[in-house]
C-alpha positions in Angstrom: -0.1 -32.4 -40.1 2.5 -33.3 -37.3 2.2 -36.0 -35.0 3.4 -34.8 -31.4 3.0 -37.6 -29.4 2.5 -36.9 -25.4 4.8 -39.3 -23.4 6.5 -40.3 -26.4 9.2 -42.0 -24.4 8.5 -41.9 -21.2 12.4 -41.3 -19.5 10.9 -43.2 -16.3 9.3 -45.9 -17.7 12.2 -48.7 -16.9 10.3 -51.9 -17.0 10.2 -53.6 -19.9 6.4 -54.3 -20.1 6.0 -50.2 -19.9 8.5 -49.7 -22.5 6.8 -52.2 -25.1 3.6 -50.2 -24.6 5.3 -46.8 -25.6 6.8 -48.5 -28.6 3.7 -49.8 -30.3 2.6 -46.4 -29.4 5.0 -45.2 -31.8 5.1 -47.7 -34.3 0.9 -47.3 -34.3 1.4 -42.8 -35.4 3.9 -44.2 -37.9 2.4 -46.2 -40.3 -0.4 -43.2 -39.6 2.0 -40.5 -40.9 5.0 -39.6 -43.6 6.4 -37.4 -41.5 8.6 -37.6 -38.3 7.1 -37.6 -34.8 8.0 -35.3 -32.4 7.8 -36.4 -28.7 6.7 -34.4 -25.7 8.4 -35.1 -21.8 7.4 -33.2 -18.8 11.0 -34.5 -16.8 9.9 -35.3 -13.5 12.3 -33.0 -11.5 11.5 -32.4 -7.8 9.8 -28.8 -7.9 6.5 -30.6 -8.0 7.4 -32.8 -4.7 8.8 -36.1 -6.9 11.2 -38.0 -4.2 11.9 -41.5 -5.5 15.4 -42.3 -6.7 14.2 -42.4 -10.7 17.9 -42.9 -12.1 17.1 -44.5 -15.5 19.7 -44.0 -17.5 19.4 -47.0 -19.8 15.4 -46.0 -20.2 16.7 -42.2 -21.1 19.4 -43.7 -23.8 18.1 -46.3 -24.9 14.4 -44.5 -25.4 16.3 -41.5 -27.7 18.3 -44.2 -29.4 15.1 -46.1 -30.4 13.6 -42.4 -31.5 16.4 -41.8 -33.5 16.0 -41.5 -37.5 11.7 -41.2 -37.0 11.8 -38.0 -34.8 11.8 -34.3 -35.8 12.5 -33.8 -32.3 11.9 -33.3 -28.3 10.1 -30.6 -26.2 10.8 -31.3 -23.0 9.8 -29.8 -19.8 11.1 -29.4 -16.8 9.0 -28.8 -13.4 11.7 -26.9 -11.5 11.2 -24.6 -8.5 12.5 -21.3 -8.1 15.4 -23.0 -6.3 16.4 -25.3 -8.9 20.0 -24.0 -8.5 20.5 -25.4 -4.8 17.9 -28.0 -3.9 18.0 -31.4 -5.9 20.8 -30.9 -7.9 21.5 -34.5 -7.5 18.7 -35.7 -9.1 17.9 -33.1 -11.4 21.0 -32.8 -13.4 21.3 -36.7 -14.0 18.2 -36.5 -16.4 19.2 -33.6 -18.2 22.9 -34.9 -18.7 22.1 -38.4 -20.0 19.3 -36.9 -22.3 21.7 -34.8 -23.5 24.8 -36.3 -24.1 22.3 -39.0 -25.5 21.5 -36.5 -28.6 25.3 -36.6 -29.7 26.0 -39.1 -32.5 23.8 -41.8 -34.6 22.2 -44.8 -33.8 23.6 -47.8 -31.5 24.4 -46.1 -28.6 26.0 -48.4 -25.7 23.6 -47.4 -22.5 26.8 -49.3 -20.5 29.3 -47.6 -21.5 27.9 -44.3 -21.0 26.6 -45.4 -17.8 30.2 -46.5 -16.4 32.2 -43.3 -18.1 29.7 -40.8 -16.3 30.5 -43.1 -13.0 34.2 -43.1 -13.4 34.7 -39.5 -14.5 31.9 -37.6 -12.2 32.6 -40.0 -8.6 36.1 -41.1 -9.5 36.9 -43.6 -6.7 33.4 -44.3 -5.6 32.5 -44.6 -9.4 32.0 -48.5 -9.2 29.6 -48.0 -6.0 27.7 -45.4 -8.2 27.0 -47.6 -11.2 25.5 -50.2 -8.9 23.7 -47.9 -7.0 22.3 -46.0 -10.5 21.5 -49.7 -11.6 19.5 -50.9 -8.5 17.6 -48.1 -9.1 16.8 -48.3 -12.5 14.2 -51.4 -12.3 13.4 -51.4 -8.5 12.8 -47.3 -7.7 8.7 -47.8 -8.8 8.5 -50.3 -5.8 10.2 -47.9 -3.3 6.9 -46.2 -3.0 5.8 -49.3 -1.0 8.2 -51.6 -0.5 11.0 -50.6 2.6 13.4 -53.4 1.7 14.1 -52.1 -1.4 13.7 -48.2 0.3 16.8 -49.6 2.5 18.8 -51.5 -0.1 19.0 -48.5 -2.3 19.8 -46.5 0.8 22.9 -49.0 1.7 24.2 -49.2 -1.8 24.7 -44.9 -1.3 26.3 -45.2 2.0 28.9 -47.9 0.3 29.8 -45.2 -2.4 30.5 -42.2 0.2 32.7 -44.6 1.9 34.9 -44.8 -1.6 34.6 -41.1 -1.6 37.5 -38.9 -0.1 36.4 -36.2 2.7 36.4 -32.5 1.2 37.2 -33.9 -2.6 34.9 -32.7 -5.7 33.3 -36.2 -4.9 32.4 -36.3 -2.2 30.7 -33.1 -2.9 29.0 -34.4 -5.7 27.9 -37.4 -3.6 26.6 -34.7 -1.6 24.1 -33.0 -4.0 22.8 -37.0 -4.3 22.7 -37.5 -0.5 20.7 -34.0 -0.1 18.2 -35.4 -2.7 17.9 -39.0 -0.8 17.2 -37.0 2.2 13.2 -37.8 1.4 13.4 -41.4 0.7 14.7 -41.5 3.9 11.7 -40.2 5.7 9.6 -42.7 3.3 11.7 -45.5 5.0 10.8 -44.2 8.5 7.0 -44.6 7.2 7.4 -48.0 5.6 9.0 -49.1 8.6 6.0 -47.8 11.1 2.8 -49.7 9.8 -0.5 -47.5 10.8 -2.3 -47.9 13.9 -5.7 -48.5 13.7 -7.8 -46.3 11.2 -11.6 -47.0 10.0 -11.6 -48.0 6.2 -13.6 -47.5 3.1 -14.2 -50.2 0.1 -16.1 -49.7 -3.0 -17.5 -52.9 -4.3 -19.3 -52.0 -7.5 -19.4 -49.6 -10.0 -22.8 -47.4 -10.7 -24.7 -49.2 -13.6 -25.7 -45.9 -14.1 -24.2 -42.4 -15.0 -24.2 -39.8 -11.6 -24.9 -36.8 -12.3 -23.3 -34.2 -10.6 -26.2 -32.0 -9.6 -26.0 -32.3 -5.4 -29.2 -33.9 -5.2 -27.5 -37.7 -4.6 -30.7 -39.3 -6.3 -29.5 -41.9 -8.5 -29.7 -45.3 -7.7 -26.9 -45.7 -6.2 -26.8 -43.3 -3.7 -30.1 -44.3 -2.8 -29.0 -47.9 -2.3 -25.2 -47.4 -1.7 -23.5 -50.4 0.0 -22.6 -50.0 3.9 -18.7 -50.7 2.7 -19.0 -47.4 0.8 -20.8 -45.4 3.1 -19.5 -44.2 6.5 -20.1 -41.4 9.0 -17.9 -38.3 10.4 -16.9 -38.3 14.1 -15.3 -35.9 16.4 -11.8 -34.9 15.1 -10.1 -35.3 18.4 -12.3 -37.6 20.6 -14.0 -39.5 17.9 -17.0 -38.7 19.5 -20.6 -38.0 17.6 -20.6 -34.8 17.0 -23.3 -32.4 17.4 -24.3 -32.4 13.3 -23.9 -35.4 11.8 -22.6 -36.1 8.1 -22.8 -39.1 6.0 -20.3 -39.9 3.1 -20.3 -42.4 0.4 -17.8 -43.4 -2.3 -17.9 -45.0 -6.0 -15.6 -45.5 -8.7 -17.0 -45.5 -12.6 -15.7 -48.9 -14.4 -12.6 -47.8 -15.9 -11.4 -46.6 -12.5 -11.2 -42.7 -13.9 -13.1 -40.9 -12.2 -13.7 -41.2 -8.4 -17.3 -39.8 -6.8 -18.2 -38.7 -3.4 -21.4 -37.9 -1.9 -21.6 -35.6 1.1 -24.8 -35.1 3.1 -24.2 -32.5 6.1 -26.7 -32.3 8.7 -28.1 -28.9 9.6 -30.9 -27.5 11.9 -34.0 -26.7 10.3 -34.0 -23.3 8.4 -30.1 -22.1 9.6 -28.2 -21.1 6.7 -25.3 -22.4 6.0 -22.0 -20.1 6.7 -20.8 -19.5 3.5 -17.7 -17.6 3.1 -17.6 -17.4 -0.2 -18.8 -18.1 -3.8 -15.8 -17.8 -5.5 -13.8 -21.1 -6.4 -9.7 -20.3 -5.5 -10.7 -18.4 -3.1 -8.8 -19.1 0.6 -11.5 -16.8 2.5 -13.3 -20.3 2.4 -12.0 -21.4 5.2 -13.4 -19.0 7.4 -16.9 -20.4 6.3 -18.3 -24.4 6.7 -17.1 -26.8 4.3 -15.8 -29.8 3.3 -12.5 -31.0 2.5 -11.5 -34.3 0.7 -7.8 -35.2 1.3 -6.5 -37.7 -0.9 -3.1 -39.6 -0.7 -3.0 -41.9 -3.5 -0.3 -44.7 -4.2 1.5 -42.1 -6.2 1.1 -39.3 -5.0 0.8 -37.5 -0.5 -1.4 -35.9 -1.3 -4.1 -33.4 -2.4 -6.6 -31.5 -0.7 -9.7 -30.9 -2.1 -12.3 -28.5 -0.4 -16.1 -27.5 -1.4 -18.2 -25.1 0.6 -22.3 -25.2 0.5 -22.2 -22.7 -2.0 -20.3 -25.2 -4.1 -17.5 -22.8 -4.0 -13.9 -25.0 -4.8 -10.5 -24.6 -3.5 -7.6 -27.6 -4.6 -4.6 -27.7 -3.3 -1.4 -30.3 -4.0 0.2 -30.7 -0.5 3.4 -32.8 -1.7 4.5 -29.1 -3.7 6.7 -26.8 -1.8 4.1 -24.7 -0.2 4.1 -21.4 -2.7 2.7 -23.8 -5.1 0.2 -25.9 -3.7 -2.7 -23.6 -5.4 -1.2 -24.0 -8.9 -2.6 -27.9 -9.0 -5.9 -27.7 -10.6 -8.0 -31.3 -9.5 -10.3 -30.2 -12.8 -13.0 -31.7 -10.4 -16.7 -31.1 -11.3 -18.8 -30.3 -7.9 -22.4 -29.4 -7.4 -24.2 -28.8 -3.8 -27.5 -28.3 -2.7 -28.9 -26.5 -0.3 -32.0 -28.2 1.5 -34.1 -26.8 5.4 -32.3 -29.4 7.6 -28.9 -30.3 5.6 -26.8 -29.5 2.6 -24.6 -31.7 0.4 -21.9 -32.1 -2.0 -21.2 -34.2 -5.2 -18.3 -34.2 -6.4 -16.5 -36.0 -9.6 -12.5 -36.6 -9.5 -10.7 -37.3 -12.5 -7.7 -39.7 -12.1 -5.0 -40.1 -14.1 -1.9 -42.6 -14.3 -0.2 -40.3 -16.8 2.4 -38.4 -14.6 2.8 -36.1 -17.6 0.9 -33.2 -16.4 1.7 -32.9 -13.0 -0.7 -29.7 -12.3 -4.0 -31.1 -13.2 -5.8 -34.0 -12.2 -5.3 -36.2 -9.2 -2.5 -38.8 -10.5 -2.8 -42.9 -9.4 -4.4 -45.8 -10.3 -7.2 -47.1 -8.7 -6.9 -48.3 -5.3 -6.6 -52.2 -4.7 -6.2 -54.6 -1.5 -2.8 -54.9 -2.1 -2.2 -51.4 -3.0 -4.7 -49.0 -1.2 -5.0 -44.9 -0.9 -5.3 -43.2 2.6 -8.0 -40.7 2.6 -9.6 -38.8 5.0 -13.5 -36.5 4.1 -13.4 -33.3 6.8 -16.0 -30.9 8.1 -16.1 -27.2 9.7 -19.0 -26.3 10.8 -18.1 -22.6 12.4 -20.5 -20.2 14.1 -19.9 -17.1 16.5 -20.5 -19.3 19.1 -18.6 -21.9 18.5 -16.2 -24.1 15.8 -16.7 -28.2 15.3 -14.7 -30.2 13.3 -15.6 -34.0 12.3 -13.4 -36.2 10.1 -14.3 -39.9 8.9 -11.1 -40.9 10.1 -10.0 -38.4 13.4 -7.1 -38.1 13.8 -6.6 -37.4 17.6 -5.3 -33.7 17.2 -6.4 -30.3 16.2 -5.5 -30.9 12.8 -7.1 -32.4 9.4 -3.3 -32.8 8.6 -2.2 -36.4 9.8 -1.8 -38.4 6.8 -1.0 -41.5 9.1 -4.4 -41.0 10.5 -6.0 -41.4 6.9 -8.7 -44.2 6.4 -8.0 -47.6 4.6 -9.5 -46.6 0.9 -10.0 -49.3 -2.0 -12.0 -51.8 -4.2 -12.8 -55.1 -3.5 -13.6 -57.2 -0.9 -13.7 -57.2 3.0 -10.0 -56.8 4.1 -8.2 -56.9 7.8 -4.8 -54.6 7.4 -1.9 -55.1 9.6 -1.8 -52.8 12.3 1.5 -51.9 14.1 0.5 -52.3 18.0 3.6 -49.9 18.9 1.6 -47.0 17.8 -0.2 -45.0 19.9 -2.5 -41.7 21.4 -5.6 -41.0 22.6 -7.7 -42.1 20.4 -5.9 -45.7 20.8 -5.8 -45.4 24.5 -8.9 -44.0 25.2 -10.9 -46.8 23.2 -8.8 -49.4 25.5 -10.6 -47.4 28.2 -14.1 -47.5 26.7 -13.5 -51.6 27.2 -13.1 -51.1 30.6 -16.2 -49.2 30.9 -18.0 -52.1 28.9 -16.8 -54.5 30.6 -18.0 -53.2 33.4 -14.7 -52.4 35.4 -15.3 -48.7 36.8 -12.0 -48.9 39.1 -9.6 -49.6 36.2 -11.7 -47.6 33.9 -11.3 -44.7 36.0 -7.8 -45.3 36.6 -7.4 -45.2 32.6 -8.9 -41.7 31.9 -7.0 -40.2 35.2 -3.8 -41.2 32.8 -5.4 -40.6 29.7 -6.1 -36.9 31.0 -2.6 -36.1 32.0 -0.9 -37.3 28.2 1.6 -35.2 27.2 0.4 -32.8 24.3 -3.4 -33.3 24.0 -5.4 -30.7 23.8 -8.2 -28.9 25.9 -11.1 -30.8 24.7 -9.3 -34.1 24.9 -8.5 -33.3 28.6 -12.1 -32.3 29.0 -13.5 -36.0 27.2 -11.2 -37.9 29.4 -11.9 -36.5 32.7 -15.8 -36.6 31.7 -15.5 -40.2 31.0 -13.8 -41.0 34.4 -16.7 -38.8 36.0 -19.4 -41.5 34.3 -17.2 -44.7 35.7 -17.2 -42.9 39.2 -21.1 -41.8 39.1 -21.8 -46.0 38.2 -19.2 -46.5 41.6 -21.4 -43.8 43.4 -18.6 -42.3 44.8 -19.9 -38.0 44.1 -17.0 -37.1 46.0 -14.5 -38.4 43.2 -16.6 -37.5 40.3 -17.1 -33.7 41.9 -13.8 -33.5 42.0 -12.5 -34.9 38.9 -15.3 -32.2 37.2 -13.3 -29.6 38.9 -10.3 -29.9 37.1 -12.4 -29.5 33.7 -11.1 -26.4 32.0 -13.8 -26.1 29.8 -16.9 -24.3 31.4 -19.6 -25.5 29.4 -18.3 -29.2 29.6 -17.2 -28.9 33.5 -20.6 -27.2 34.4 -22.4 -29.8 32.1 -20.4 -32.6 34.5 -21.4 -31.4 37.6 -24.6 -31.3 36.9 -24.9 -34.9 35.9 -23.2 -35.3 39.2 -26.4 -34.0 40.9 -28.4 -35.6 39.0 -26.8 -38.6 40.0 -27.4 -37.7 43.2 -31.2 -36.7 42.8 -30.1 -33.1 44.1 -32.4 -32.2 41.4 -33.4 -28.7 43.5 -29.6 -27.7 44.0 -28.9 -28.1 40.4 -31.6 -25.4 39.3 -30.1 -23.1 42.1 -26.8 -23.4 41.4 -27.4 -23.5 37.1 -30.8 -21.8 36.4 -29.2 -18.3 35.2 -27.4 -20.0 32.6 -28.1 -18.8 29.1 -26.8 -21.8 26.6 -26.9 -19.6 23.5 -23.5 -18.4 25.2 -22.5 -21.9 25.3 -20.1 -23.3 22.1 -23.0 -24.7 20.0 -21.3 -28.2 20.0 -22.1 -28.7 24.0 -25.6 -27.2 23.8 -27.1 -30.2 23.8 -25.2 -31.7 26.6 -26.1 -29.2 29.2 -29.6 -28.6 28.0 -30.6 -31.8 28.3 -29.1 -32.2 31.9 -31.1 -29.0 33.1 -33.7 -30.0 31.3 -34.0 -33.9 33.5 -34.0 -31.5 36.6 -36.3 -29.5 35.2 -38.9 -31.9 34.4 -38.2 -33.5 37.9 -39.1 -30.7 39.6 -42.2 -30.3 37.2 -41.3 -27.4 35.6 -43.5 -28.5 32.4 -42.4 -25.4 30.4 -38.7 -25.0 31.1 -37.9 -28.6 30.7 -39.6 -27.9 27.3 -37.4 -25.5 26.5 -34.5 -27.1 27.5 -35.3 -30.8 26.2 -35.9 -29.1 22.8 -33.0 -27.4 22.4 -31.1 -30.7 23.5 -32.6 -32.2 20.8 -31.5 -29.6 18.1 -28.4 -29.6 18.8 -27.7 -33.5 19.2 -26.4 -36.1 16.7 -25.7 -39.2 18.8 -28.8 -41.6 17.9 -28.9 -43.2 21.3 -28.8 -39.5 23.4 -31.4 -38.2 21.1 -33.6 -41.5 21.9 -33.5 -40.2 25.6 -34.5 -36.6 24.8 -36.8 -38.1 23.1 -38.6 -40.2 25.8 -38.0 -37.2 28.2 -39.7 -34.8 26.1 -42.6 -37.0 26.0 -42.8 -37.9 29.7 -42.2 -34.1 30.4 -45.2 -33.0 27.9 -47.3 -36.3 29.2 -47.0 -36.0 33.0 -46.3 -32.4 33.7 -48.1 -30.6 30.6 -50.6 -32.7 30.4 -50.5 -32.6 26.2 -50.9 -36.2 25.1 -51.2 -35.0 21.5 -47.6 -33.9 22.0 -46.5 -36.3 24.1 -47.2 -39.0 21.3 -45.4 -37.0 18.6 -42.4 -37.6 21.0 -43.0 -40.6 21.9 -43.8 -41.4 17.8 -40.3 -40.0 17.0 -38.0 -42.5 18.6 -39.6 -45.5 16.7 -41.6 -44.7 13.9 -39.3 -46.0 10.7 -37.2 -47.9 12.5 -36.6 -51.2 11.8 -36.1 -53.2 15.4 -37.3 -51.7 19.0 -34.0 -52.1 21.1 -33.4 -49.5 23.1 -34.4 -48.9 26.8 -35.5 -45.2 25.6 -37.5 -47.0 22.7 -39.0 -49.6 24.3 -40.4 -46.6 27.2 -42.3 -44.6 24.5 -43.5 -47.4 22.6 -45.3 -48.7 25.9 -46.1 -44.7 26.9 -47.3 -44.2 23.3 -49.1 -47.2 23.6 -51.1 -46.5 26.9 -51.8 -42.9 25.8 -53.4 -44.2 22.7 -55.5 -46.7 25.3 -56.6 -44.1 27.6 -57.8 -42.2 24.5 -59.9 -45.8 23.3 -57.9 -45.9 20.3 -57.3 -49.4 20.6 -56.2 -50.9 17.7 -54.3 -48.0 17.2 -52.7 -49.0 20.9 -52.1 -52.9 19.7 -50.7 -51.9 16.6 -48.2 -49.7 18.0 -47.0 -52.3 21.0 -46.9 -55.2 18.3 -44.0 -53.0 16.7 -42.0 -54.7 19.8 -40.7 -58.5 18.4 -41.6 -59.9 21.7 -40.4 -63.3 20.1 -37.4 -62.2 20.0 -36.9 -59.6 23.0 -35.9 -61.1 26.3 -36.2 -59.8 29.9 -38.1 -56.9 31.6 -38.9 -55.7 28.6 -40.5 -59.0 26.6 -42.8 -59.1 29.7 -44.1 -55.4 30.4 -44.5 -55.5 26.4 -46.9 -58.4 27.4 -48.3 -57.5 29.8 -49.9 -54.4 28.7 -50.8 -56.2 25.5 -52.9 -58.1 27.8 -54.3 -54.6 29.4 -55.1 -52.8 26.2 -57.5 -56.5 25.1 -58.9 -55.9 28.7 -60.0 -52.4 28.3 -60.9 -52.7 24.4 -63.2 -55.4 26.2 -61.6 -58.4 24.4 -61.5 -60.4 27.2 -61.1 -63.8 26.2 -58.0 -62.4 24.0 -56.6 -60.9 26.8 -57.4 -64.2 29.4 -55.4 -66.4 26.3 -52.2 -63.8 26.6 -52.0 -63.4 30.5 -51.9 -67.6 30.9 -49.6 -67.6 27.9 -47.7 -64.9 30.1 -47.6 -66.9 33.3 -46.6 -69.9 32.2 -43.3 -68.6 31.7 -41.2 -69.6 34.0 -38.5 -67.0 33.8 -41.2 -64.6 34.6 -40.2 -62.2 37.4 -41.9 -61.7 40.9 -43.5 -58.8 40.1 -44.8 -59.0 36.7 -46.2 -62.3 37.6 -48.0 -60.2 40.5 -49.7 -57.8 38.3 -50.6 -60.5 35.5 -52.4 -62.7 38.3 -54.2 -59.3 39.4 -55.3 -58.5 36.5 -56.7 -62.3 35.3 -58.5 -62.6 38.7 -60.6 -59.4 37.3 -61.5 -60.7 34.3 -64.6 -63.3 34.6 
């Protein structure tokens, strides 16, 4: 039997702890075997998108040396591109020379020597400058993946040795081919040198006790009870906005940091299918379909691209390749998805290597540390006739799913603040600078911000749209119609100018010119991403007006086709004042009211607070009163202040009075008005209503 051993020298391997390890690899087959090893190399030329300055000639001659007298021999491979000829010459030929010349001869070869003679022959005057640039490399080219100073050092040892070099000599043209190759490192010192702006991260913390399987039903226990570190949500790729279908992701590693899992749940309206445009995996009609992509850039590797439709069709993709061969990467992933009524989801398994061997499967790094984190990014395209959205966990402020600088923070361990560089910016930056201002209640400056923020250079259509919408808000809270009317103007997008205007009447109570002016409008022409939006303004006018059934049909749809927890909390409350008030359907109105804060944990929304009280007195009028107690008590008056501590107390009080617990009810309304932060009016209504009771 022969022994091939797989990275049997490993020609990059130039620290001496990595080179101890191969040996007692070696040693370990040979008291296994009579016969001579062979050794396997995959040579990491650049046709698979390798950049860092890997000149080890003392690990290439020294490795061989070692291998000499117990080896049958080498089969070596070399990832070349079809331009192997012209492009990388300068790095490419330096491994095949020294492994070469390294076969000449027996045992005891002097790594120096050879070293200085290829210097002094191939560079001739700039010779010296090369051997010390060749041995900086050696030991410190591993650390240029993330350390600039020695990115730059390596950098200014080059530039010394083209100095040496005459212009238009066989040198200098040489130096070159080297130069050509450096080109990249070059553009990783640019990178080092910028630190990220702010990006959202991701941390795993502990590893399933548990094996997942990968079934796309996310039931083990640990998806169940996945930590909030390792669980995020997708926004708006360009605003960073909810968008109008949410989706949920969540992250674990298994314990020998081998395999990295993600589960996906996409939201969907009830009973829509899925666009699926495809079932085939490697096929690129996928992205004309919905999906998910997983973009991973690892601390060895920028990066791969991962994507899995509902179907659980698969299409991988190594984006550091030169782009005719970023299909041939296989990821060897293992992905399942399930299809449910209201969402679908993805699970997905990820084998990671360290072994750089095999450069075309697997996704190659080491699990993901403080120190040493990935950049990732989880995408999703949800596209209809009607419409196209794209949400990202990270957006990244363009059109694009491509902007590796906008990839999340991803790693193991424990809570961790990252440097941010202040210099950068764009409009996600600014425009959360301008969300302050709107918090902190400054709707002149605020305004001001968004004006600015609308006229940056090279954002796109719907960025233009979101900032000039967010001025609008800040000039509705100043009351000035005039502005915000003609701020909404410049909108280019119809839905999302039309949608503006009519909150600008509605801000306005012009509840009767909105209908005229917006009543023919047919939303399923809308992009289905501002449904919801516009709905639910026509649908406030509508139920003003008390037009019972078409603000149903409006608020409805709103709801359908909205995400954001808080927006949905005021459909909500509408709906069921609409169905209370103007349809005069209680039943209904409580399954409104019921949604927006049955299974939550705290009441603390305006919205909530409205239909636990509405819920509350419906449930009274219909004599269900400890049905009406039990539902206000889901209120933690003890801990609510204001308005709404005292209405909630107030019609505690009300609901005791008319279930005929009067001596209950007595007990709460003094409790009630000896509170001496109680307002004017409350305090009116309370004395009222004591003075009935006998």
């Amino acid at each position: 039997m022969q022994v091939i051993i797989v990275g049997g020298r490993r020609p990059r391997n130039s620290l001496p702890e990595q080179r101890e390890e191969i040996q007692k690899l070696r040693a370990g087959w040979l008291e296994k075997t009579t016969r001579p090893l062979m050794v396997f190399e995959n040579y990491p030329n650049t046709g698979r998108g390798f950049y860092l300055p890997a000149y080890t000639p003392k690990a290439i001659i020294e490795s061989i040396d070692a291998t000499k007298g117990i080896s049958e021999g080498e089969d070596i491979w070399l990832s070349i591109a079809q331009d192997f000829e012209t492009r990388n010459v300068g790095f490419n030929h330096f491994q095949v020379y020294f492994t070469a010349r390294s076969y000449w001869g027996g045992k005891g070869l002097d790594a120096d020597a050879m070293l200085q003679e290829y210097c002094q022959q191939f560079y001739g005057p700039a010779g010296d400058a090369m051997n010390a640039f060749f041995e900086y490399c050696e030991p410190n080219w591993q650390a240029m993946e993330n350390e600039i100073e020695r990115v730059n050092e390596a950098l200014t040892l080059f530039a010394k040795a083209k100095e040496n070099a005459p212009k238009e000599s066989v040198y200098a043209k040489r130096l070159e081919l080297i130069d050509d190759f450096l080109e990249e490192l070059r553009k990783k010192s640019a990178l080092l040198s910028q630190k990220r702006g702010p990006v959202t991260k991701l941390r795993t913390v502990w590893e399933p006790k548990e094996p997942i399987v990968i079934d796309g039903k996310l039931d083990e226990a640990y998806w169940q009870n996945c930590p909030a570190s390792s669980k995020g949500s997708l926004r708006e790729l360009q605003t960073g906005g909810l968008p109008s279908f949410g989706t949920t992701v969540m992250a674990a590693w298994d314990r020998g940091g081998h395999n990295l899992y993600f589960a996906i749940q996409c939201d969907e309206n009830p009973s829509e299918k899925p666009n699926i445009a495809t079932e085939e995996n490697e096929d690129q009609s996928i992205w004309y379909g919905d999906l998910i992509e997983i973009l991973l850039d690892t601390d060895a590797h920028r990066y791969y691209q991962i994507a899995v439709n509902p179907a659980g069709a698969l299409i991988d993709l190594d984006r550091a390749a030169d782009k005719n061969s970023w299909l041939r990467w296989q990821s060897q992933a293992e992905v399942a998805t399930h299809i449910a009524d209201d969402h679908w989801t993805v699970e997905i398994r990820i084998p990671v290597t360290d072994d750089e061997n095999d450069p075309l499967n697997q996704v190659i790094g080491r699990k993901p540390s403080q120190s040493l984190p990935w950049h990732f990014n989880v995408c999703r395209q949800r596209i209809r006739e009607n419409g196209k959205e794209y949400s990202a966990f990270s957006p990244t402020g363009t059109a694009s799913f491509h902007e590796p600088m906008k990839f999340a923070q991803f790693y193991d361990g424990r809570s961790h603040a990252f440097d941010v560089d202040n210099k950068v910016t764009d409009y996600l930056i600014e425009s959360r600078k301008a969300e302050d201002l709107e918090k902190k209640r400054k709707p002149e400056e605020a305004i001001r911000a968004w004006e600015k923020l609308a006229a940056m250079e090279g954002i796109t259509e719907l960025q233009q749209s979101h900032a000039l919408s967010r001025a609008i808000f800040s000039a509705r809270q100043l009351r000035d119609f005039d502005k915000a009317t003609a701020l909404a103007e410049k909108i280019s997008n119809d839905a999302i100018r039309e949608t503006a205007l009519m909150e600008v009447l509605l801000s306005q109570r012009e509840t009767e010119k909105l209908i005229k002016q917006f009543e023919q409008i047919d939303f399923a022409n809308w992009p289905f991403w501002h449904r919801g939006a516009g709905a639910y303004a026509r649908g406030r006018a509508f139920a003003v007006l008390k037009e019972g059934q078409l603000a149903e049909s409006d608020l409805s749809l709103a709801l359908k086709y909205t995400s954001d927890p808080r927006i949905r909390s005021g459909i909500l409350a509408s709906l069921g004042h609409n169905r209370e008030f103007n349809l005069q359907d209680d039943e209904g109105a409580l399954e409104a009211y019921r949604m927006n804060f049955i299974g939550k944990e705290r009441i603390g929304g305006a919205d909530e607070f409205r239909s636990v009280q509405n819920a509350a007195r419906i449930l009274t009028r219909q004599q269900k009163f400890d049905k009406s107690l039990s539902t206000l008590r889901l209120i933690d008056t003890k801990n609510t202040q204001g308005t709404w501590r005292y209405t909630s107390l107030l019609l505690e009080a009300e609901v005791l009075a008319a279930a005929g617990r009067k001596e209950e009810a007595q007990e709460s309304l003094r409790a009630l008005l000896a509170d001496e932060k109680l307002d004017k009016r409350t305090r009116e209504t309370a004395t009222k209503l004591l003075d009935t009771l006998p």
